[in-house]
C-alpha positions as CSV (number, residue, x, y, z in Angstrom):
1,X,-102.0,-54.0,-148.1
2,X,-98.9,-55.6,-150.0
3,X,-95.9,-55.7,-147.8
4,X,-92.9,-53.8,-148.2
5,X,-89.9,-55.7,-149.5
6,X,-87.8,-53.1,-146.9
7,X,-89.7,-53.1,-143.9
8,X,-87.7,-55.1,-141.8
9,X,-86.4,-52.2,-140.1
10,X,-89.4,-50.5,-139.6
11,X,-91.5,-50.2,-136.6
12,X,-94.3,-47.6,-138.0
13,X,-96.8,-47.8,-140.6
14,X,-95.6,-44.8,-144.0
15,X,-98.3,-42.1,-143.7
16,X,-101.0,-42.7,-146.5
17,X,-99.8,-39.6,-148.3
18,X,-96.1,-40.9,-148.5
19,X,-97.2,-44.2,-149.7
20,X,-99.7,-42.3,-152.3
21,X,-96.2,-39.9,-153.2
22,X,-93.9,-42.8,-153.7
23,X,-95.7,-45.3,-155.4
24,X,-95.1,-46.6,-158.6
25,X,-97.2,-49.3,-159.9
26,X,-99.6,-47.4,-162.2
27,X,-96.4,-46.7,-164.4
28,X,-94.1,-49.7,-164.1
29,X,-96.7,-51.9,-164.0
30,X,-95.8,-52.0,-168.2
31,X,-92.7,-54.0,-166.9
32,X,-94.8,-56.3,-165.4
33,X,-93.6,-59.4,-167.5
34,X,-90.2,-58.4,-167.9
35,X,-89.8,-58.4,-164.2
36,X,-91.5,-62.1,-163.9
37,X,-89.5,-62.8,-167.0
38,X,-86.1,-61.5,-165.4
39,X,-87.1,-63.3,-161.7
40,X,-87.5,-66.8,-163.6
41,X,-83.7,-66.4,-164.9
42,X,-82.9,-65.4,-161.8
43,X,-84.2,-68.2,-159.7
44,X,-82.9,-70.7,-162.4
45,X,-79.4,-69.6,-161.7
46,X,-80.2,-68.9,-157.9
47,X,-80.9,-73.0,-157.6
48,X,-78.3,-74.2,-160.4
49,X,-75.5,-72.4,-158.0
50,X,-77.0,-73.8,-154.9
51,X,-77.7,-70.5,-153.3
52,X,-80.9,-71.7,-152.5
53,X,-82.4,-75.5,-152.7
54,X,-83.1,-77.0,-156.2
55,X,-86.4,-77.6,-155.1
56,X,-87.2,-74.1,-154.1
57,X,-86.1,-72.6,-157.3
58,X,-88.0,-75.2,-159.1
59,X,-91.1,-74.2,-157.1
60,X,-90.1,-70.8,-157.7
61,X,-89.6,-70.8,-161.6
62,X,-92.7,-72.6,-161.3
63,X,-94.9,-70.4,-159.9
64,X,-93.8,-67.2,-162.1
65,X,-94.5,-69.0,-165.1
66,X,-97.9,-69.5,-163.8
67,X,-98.3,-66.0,-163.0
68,X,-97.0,-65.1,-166.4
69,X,-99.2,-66.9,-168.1
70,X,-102.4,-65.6,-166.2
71,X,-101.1,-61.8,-167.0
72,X,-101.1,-62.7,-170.8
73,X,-104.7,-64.4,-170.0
74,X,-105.8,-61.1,-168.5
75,X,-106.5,-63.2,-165.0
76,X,-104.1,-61.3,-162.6
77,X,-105.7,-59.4,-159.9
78,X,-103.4,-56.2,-159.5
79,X,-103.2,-55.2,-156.1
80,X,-103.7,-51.3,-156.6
81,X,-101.6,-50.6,-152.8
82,X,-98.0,-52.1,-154.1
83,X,-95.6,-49.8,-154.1
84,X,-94.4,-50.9,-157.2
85,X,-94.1,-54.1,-159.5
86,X,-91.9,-56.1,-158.1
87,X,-93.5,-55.8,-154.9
88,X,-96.4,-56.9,-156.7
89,X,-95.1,-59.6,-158.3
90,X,-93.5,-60.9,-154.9
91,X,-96.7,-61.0,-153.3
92,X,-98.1,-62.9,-156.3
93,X,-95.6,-65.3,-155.6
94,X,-96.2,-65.6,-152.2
95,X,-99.7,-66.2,-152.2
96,X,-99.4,-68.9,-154.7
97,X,-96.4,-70.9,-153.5
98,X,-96.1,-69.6,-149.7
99,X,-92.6,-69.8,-147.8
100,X,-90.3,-70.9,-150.8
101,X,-90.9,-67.3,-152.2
102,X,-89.3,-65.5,-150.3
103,X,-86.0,-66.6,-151.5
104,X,-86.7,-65.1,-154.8
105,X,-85.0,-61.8,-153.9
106,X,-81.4,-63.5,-152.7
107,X,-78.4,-61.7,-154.3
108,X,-80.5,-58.9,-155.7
109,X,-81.7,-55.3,-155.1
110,X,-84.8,-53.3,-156.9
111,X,-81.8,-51.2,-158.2
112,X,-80.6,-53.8,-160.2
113,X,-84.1,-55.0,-160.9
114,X,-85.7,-52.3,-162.0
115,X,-82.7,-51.3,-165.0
116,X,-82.9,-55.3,-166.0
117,X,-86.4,-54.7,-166.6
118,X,-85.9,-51.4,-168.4
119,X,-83.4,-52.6,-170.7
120,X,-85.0,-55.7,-171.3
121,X,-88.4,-54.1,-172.3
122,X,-86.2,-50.7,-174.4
123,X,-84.3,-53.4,-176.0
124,X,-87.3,-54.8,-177.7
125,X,-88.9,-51.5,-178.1
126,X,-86.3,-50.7,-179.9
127,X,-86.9,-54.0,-182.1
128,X,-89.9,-53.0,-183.3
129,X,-89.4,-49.1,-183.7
130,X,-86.5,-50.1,-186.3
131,X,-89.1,-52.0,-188.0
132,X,-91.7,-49.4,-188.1
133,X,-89.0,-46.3,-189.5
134,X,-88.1,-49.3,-192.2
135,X,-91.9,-49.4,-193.2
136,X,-91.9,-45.8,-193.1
137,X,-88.8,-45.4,-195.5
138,X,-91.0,-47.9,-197.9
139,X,-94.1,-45.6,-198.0
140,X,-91.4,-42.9,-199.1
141,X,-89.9,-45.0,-201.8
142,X,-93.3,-46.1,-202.7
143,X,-94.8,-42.6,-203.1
144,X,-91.6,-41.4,-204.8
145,X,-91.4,-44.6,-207.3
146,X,-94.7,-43.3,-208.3
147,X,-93.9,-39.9,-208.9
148,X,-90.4,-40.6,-210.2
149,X,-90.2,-38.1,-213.1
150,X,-92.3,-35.2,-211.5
151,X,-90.3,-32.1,-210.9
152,X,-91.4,-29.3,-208.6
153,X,-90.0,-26.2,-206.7
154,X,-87.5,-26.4,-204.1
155,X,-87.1,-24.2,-201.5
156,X,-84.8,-22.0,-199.4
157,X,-86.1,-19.4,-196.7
158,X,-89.6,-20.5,-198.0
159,X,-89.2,-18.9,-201.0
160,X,-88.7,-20.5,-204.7
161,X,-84.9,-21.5,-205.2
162,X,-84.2,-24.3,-207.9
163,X,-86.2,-27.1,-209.4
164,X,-85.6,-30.8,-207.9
165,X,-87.2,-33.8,-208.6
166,X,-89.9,-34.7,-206.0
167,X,-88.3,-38.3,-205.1
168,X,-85.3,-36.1,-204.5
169,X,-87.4,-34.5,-201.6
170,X,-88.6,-37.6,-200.1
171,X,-85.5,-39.1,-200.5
172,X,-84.1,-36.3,-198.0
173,X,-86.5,-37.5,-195.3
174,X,-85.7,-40.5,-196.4
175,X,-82.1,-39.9,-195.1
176,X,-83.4,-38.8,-191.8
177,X,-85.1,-41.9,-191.1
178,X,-81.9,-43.8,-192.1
179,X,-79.8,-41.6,-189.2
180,X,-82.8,-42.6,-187.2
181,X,-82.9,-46.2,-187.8
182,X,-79.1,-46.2,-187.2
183,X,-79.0,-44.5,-183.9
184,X,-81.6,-46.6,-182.5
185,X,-79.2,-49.4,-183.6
186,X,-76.1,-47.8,-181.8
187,X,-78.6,-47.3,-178.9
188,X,-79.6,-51.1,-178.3
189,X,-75.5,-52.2,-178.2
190,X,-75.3,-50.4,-175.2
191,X,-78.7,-50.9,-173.5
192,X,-77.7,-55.0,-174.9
193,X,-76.0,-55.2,-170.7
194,X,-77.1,-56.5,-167.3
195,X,-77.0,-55.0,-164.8
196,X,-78.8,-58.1,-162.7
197,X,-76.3,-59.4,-159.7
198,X,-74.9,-56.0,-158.7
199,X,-77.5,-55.8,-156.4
200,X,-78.1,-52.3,-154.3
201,X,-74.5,-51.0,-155.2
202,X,-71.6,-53.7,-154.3
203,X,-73.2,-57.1,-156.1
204,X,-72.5,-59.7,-153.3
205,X,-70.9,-62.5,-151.3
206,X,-72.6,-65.1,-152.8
207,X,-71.8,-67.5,-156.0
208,X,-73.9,-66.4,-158.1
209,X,-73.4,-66.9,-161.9
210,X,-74.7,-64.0,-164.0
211,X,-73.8,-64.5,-167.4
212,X,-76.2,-67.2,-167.1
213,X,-78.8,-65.3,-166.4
214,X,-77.3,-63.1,-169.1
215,X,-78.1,-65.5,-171.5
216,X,-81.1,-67.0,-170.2
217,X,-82.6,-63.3,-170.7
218,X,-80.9,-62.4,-174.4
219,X,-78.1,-59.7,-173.0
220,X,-75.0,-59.8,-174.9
221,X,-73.1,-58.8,-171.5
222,X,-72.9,-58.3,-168.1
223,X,-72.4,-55.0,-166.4
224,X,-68.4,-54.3,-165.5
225,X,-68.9,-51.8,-162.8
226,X,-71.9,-52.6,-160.4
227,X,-72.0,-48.7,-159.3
228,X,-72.5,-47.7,-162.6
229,X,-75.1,-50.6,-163.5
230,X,-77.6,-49.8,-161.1
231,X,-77.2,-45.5,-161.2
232,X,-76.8,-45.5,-165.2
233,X,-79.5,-44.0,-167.3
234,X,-77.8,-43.0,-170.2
235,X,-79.2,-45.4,-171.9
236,X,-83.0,-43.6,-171.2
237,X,-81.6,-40.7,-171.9
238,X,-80.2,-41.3,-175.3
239,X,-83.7,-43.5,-176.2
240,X,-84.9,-40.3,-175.4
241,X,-82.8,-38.2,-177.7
242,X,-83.3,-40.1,-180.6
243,X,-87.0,-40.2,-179.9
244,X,-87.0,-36.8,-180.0
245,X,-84.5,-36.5,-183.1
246,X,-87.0,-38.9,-185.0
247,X,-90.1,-36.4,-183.4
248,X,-88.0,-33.6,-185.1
249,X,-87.9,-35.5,-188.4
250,X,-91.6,-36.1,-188.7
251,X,-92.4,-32.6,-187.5
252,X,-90.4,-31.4,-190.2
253,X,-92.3,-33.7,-192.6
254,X,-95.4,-33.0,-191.3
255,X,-95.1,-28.8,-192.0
256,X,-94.2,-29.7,-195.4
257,X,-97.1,-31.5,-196.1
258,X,-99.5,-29.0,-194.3
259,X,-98.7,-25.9,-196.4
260,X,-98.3,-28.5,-199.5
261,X,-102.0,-29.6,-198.8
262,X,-103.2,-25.7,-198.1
263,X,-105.3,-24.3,-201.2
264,X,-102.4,-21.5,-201.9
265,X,-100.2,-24.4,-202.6
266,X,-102.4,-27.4,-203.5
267,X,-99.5,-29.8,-204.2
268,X,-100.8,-32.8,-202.3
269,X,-103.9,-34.0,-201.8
270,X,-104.0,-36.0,-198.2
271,X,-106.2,-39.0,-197.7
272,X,-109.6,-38.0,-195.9
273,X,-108.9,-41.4,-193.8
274,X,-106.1,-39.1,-192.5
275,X,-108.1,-35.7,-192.1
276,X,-110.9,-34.1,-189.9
277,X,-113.0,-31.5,-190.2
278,X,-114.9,-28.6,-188.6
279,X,-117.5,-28.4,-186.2
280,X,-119.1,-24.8,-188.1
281,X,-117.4,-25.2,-191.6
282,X,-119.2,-27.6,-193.9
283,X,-115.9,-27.4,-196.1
284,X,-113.1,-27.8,-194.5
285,X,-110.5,-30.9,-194.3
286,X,-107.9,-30.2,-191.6
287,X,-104.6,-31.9,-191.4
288,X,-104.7,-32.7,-188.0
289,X,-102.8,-35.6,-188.2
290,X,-99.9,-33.8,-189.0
291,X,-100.5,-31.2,-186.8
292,X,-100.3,-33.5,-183.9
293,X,-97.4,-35.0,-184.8
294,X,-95.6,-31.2,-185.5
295,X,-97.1,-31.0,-182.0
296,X,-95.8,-33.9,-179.9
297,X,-92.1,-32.8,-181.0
298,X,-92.7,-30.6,-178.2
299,X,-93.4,-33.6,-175.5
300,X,-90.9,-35.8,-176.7
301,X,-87.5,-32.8,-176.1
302,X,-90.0,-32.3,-172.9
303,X,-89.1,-35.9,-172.0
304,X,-85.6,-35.8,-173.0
305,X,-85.0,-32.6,-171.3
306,X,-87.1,-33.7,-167.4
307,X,-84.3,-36.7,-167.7
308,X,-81.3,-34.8,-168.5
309,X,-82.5,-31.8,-165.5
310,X,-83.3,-35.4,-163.4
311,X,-80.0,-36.7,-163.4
312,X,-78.2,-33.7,-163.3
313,X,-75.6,-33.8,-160.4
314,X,-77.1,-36.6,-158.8
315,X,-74.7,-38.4,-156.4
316,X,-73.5,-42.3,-156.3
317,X,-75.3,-44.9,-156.6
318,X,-79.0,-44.8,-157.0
319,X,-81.3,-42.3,-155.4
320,X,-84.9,-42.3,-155.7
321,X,-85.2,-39.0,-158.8
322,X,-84.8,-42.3,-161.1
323,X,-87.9,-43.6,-160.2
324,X,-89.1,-40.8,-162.6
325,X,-87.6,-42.2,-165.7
326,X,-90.2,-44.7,-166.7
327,X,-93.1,-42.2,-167.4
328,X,-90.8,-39.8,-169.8
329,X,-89.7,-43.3,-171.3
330,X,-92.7,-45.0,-172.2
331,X,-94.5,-41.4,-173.4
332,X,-92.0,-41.0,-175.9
333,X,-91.5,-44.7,-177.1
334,X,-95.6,-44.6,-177.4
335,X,-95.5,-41.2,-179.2
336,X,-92.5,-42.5,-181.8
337,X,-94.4,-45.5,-182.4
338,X,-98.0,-44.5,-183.1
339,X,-96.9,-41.6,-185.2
340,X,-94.4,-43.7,-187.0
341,X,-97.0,-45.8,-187.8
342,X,-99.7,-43.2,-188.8
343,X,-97.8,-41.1,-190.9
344,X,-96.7,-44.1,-193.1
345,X,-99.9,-44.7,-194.0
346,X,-100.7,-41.1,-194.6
347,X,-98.0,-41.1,-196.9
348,X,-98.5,-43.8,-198.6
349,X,-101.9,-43.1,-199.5
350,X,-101.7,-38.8,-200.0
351,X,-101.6,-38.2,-204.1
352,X,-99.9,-35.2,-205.8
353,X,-101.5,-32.7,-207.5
354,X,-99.4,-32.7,-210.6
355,X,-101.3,-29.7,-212.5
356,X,-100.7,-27.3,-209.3
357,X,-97.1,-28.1,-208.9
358,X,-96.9,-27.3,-212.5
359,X,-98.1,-24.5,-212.4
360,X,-95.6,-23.1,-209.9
361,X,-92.6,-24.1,-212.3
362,X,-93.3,-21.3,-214.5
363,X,-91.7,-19.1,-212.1
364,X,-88.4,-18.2,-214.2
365,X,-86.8,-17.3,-210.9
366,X,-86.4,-21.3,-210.4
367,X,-83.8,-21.2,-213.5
368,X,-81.8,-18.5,-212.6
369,X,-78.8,-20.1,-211.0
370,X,-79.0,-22.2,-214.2
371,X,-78.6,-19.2,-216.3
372,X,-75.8,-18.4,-214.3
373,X,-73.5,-21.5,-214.5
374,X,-74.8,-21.9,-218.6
375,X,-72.8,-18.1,-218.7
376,X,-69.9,-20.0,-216.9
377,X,-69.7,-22.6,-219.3
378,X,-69.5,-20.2,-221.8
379,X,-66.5,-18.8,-220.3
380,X,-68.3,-16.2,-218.2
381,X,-66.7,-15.7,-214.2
382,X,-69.1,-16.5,-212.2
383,X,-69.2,-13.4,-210.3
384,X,-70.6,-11.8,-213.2
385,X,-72.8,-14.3,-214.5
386,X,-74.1,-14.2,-210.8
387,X,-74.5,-10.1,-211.7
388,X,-76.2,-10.5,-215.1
389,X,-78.8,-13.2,-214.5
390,X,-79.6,-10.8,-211.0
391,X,-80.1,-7.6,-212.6
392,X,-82.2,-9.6,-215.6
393,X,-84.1,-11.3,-213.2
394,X,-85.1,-8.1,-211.5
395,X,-86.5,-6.4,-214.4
396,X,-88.8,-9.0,-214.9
């Protein structure tokens, strides 16, 4: 069994069910190279300040990279009873240098750890979910840029309200994805911090230099308040709003194209690459897909709201109820990605049914506010054009 990095105190062995109950490898184990990553910029500054020997930290640096480079190979052996992954990757380190390892955790604390490693891995997360809304806007434009004079109903209350042109409609998703792209932005300046060198809650006594770890590791800053660095989790928590923001965007889009693609309204035909069918009904062609994603909007407030009720009134400094922020985390960054990804092909593929939409347009309810402000430009109030084109309209 891996050692505890805390035992030192301890003169009995946890009970099996408290070591099953509090540990957390199968889930941070995703931070697995950010935490080597973060420990090699540590140990570089750890020997350039002569906290510890050159040498050591050379040895060190050394054997991380190694063990860095055997996790990308797929060679590591994970030792399934660490409590969590930096115990892990402290035992790694031990077993393949010996004594000099156990420098490695001078003049930090897990606290501090664990949020480097979060923000390091969110940060470029975030990175590539800007990316993936951008290709998603382009599917938009492209579908619309192909569709760029076809009109079709608009609605309010689900019911026929005024003509608008279709790129008009994915141009209002279009928007959404912009807010999205541009929280996500706002998001990463304020993960962009680290929290590395305010160890458990008071940093420390010794000379440590931590805006060159700072930049060794890509963060803009260093933390300015080392209570605050290692108990924050804003930062998860408003990933997690904006996941489910963006979740609430593609839900919406997703309805919209299920009753679109239903036979009572026809309007778009979706890709079958995109579609399954039914174990009984020869005939059918399901938009799963977008059911799934309308569906997942539930998990991803789910997430945002177990982190909000998590670190409700939770005291100074860190306490172990932020253990549980890395599961809600990666489930919704997963979820945002995949679907982002999915549904940008599904839209750029999905063709409209001009004939169908057409066909709807002859409703002469779609022209009635049209009526009214031609009555107004005619010198009509619009009170009573409002009045006339109404009571016209009803007779029909």
């Amino acid at each position: 069994m891996t050692k505890k990095l805390w035992g030192g105190r301890f003169t009995k062995n946890t009970d099996p069910l408290v070591e099953k109950f509090t540990r957390s490898l199968h889930t941070d184990i995703a931070l697995f190279e950010y935490d080597v990553t973060a420990s090699i910029a540590h140990a570089k500054m750890l020997g350039k300040c002569k906290v510890i020997p050159k040498k050591d930290a050379q040895k060190i640096v050394k054997g991380l990279v190694s063990i860095l480079n055997e996790f990308e190979k797929g060679k590591t052996k994970i030792d399934q009873s660490a409590e969590d992954v930096h115990t892990l990757v402290q035992a790694l380190l031990e077993k393949k240098i010996g004594a000099p390892a156990k420098k490695l955790h001078t003049a930090r604390s897990r606290n501090d750890q664990v949020s480097t490693d979060t923000r390091m891995f969110a940060k470029d997360y975030i990175i590539v979910l800007i990316e993936v809304v951008k290709d998603l806007q382009a599917s938009l434009d492209s579908v619309a840029n192909r569709h760029k004079t076809v009109s079709m109903p608009g609605y309010t209350h689900m019911q026929h309200a005024q003509p608008v042109l279709f790129k008009n409609y994915t141009g209002a998703y279009r928007e959404m994805f912009e807010r999205d792209k541009e929280r996500l932005s706002e998001i990463y300046k304020r993960i962009d911090i680290l929290p590395l060198g305010s160890c458990a809650l008071a940093g420390t006594s010794l000379a440590i230099d931590r805006k060159f770890v700072a930049k060794e590791l890509g963060f803009s800053k260093v933390s300015q308040n080392t209570l605050d660095a290692v108990s924050d989790r804003d930062f998860i928590i408003e990933i997690l709003s904006a996941a489910a923001l963006t979740g609430m965007h593609m839900s919406r889009i997703s309805e919209d194209l299920i009753i679109w693609s239903t036979s009572e309204f026809n309007f778009v035909d979706i890709d079958e690459a995109f579609c399954t069918g039914s174990s009984i009904m020869p005939q059918k062609k399901n938009p799963d897909v977008l059911e799934l994603i309308r569906g997942n909007a539930g998990r991803l407030y789910a997430n945002l709201m177990s982190m909000l009720v998590t670190m409700k009134g939770l005291p100074l400094t860190y306490n172990r109820d932020m253990q549980l922020d890395k599961a809600p985390l990666f489930d919704s960054l997963n979820i945002i990605k995949d679907q982002l990804e999915i549904l940008s092909k599904l839209i750029r593929t999905m063709k409209l049914n001009k004939a169908a939409i057409d066909r709807q347009l002859q409703d002469p309810g779609l022209y009635a506010t049209l009526m009214a402000e031609r009555l107004v430009k005619k010198g009509v109030s619009f009170k009573d054009a409002h009045r006339i084109v109404g009571k016209n309209y009803a007779r029909l």
